[in-house]
N, C-alpha and C positions, 0 to 999 in steps of 0.2 A: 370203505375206510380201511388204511392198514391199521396191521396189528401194532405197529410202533405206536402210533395216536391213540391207540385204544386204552394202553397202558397210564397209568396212575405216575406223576411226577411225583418219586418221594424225596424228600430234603432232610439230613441230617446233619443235627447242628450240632458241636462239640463243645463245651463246655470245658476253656483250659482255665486252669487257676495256678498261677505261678508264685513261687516263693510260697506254697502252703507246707505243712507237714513238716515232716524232716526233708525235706528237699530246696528250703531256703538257705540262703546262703548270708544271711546278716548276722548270725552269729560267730561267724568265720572274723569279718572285721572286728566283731568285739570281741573275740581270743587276740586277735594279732595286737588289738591294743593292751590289752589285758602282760600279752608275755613282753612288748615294747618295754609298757610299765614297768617290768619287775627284772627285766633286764638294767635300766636307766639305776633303779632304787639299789640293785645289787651291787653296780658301778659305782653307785654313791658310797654307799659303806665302807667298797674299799678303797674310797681315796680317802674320808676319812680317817683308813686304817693304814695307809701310807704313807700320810705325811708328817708335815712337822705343825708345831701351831702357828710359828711363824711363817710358813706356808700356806696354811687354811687363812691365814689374816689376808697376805696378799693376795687371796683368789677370792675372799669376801670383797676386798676395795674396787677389785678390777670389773667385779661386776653388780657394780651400785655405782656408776660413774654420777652419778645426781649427787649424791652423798659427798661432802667437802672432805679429802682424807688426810688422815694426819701428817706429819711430817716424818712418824717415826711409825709407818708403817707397812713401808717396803718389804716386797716378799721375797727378794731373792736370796743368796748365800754369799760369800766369800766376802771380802774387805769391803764393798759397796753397798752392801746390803740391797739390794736390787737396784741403784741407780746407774743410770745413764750417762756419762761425760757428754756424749755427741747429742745425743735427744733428751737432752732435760725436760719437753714438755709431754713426754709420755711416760715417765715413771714420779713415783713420791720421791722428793727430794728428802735425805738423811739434815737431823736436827732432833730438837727437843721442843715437839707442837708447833702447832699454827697450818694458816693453809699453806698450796704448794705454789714454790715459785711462779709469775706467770710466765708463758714461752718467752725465750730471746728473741728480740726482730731479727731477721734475716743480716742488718747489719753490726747485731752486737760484734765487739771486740771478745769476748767470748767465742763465741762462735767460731770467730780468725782462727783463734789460737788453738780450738781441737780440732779443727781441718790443720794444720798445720803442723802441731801434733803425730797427727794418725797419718801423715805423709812421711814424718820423722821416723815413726814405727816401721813401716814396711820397707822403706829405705836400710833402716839399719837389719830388720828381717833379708834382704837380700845381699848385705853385709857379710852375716854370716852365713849363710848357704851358697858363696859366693866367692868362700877362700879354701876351697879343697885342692887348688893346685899345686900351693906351695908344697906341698910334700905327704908322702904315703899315708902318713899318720893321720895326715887331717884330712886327706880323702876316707880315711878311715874316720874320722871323726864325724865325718858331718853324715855317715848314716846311722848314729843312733839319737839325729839331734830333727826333733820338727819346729815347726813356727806356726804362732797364732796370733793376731792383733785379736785383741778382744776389748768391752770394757773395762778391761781393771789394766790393761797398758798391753804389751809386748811380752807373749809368754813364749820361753824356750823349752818345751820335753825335752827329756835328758832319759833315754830311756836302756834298759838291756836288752841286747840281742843273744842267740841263742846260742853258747859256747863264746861269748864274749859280754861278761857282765862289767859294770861300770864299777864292782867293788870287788875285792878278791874274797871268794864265798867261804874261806879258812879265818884269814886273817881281819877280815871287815876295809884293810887298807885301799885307799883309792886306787883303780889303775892308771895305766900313760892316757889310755884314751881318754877317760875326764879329767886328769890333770890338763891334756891340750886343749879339751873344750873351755875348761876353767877360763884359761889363758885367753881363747879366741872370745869369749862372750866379753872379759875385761878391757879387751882393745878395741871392741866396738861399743861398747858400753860408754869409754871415755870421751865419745863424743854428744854424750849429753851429760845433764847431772841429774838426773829424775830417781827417785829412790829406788830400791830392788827391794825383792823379797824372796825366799828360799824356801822351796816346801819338797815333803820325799813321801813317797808312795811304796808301798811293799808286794807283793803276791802275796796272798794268803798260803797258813800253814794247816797241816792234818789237824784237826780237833782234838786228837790222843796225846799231843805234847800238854805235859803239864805247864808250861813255861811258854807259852806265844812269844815268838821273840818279836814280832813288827815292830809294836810302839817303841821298845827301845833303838830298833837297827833303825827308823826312819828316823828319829829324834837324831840319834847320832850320825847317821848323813847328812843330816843339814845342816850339822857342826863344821862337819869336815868340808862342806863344801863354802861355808864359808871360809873356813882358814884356808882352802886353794883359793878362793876366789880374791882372797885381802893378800896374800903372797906374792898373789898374779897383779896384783897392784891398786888393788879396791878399794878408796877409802872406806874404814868403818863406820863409819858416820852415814855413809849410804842405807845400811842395812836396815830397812824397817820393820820385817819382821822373820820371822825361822818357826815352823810348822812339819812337825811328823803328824801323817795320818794314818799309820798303822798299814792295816789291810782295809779299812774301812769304804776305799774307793775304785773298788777292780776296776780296770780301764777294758778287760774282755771279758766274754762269759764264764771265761775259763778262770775264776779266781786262780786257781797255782800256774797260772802261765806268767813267763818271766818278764812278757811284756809289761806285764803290772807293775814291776819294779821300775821304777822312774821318778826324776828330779825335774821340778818345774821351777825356774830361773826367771823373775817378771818382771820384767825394767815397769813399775807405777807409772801410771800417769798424772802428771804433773796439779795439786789440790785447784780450785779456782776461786 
C-alpha cells in the first residue's frame, strides 16, 4: 500500500458569519437615511424661511389636490395673483370664495379668444423688434429693448446698457433712446386697445448712503414714462397701473449692475 493511502483525509470546515461585528454594513443604510432626513427637514425650514405666506398658501393647495381650494387662494405674485388666462383649469381662479371654475371644453369661445390673443402678442412682439431699419437711432433702440409674452399679456424690458443709460444719471431726464422707444411701443400698441401698465426697476445702492435713492428714482420713472408714452400719443385712459420697485428686484447677481436698472412696458391681457 502507498504512502498516499496510508494518510488520514483531514477536512476543515470554516465557519463564515457575515454582517457580524463591526463589519456589518446595515447601519450604513440607516446613517444615509438618517442624514437624507435631516437634509429634507433643513430644506424645509428654509423655505419656510423664504417665503412669503401667500406663497406657503399656494404650495399648501398645490399639494392637497383632493382638498376643494378656495377661489382666493392663488400662490403666485404680480396682477394675476397666480392665475392663468390660457390654462384656467390648472390654477385657483381670482374671486371671493367658492370652488374653482370647471375646465373650458376644448370649444369654449374663451378659449378662441386667448389663442387669438397670444397670436396677437407675438405678432405685435415681432412688430417691434422688427423696426430697427428705419433709422440709426432705432437700430440703436431696439438693443436695449427685449420681449416676453407671459401670463399677464406682452412685456417689453426697457433696460440700460453700459455707458448708455435710458435716464441721464445727473439730471434724472429721459434720453432720445427711450423717448424713440416710447414712440415705437405707442405705434404698435395702437393696434390693439388692451390696457398697459408701467413698472421701473433700479440697481441697487452702497448701504452707507443715508438716503436710498431707488424708491423714489423708480416711482419717478414711471411717471415720466408715462408722460412719453401719452405725448407719443397714448390715451390715458389705457393706463392701468404705474409701480416702482426700488431695488427690491435685481434681475443679476450683481445687484449694482446697471443691467438692473430697467422699465417693464405690459400691453394686459384683455379681463374675460
Amino acid at each position: 500500500m502507498s504512502d498516499n493511502a496510508a494518510r488520514p483525509i483531514i477536512i476543515k470546515r470554516k465557519k463564515v458569519i457575515s454582517g457580524g461585528g463591526h463589519h456589518g454594513g446595515a447601519w450604513k443604510v440607516a446613517y444615509a437615511d438618517f442624514v437624507t432626513a435631516m437634509m429634507a427637514f433643513f430644506m424645509l425650514m428654509w423655505l419656510l424661511n423664504a417665503t412669503t405666506e401667500k406663497q406657503r398658501k399656494g404650495l399648501a393647495d398645490y399639494f392637497a389636490p383632493t382638498i376643494a381650494v378656495a377661489r382666493v387662494s392663488g400662490g403666485g405674485e404680480g396682477a394675476f395673483g397666480g392665475d392663468s388666462l390660457t390654462v384656467q383649469s390648472r390654477l385657483p381662479q381670482s374671486g371671493q370664495s367658492g370652488l374653482p371654475n370647471l375646465p373650458l371644453s376644448p370649444n369654449h369661445p374663451d378659449n378662441a379668444l386667448a389663442a387669438e390673443e397670444q397670436a396677437k402678442f407675438l405678432e405685435l412682439a415681432t412688430g417691434i423688434l422688427g423696426r430697427g431699419g428705419d433709422s440709426l437711432i432705432k437700430e440703436m433702440a431696439l438693443e436695449h429693448i427685449i420681449t416676453d409674452v407671459t401670463d399677464e399679456g406682452l412685456v417689453v424690458e426697457i433696460f440700460d446698457l453700459e455707458g448708455a443709460p435710458l435716464f441721464d444719471p445727473v439730471t434724472g431726464q429721459p434720453n432720445a433712446i427711450l423717448r424713440e422707444i416710447c414712440n415705437m411701443l405707442v405705434d404698435v400698441f395702437s393696434a390693439v386697445s388692451n390696457r398697459i401698465s408701467v413698472s421701473s426697476h433700479s440697481k441697487a445702492y452702497p448701504s452707507v448712503l443715508i438716503d436710498n435713492p431707488a424708491w423714489d428714482q423708480t416711482t419717478t420713472r414711471t411717471q415720466i414714462t408715462r408722460e412719453l408714452l401719452e405725448r407719443s400719443g397714448l390715451h390715458p385712459d389705457r393706463l392701468e397701473r404705474l409701480t416702482g420697485y426700488g431695488q427690491s428686484k435685481p434681475l443679476l447677481d450683481d445687484p449694482m449692475a446697471a443691467r438692473n436698472n430697467r422699465l417693464e412696458v405690459t400691453l394686459l391681457r384683455a379681463p374675460r
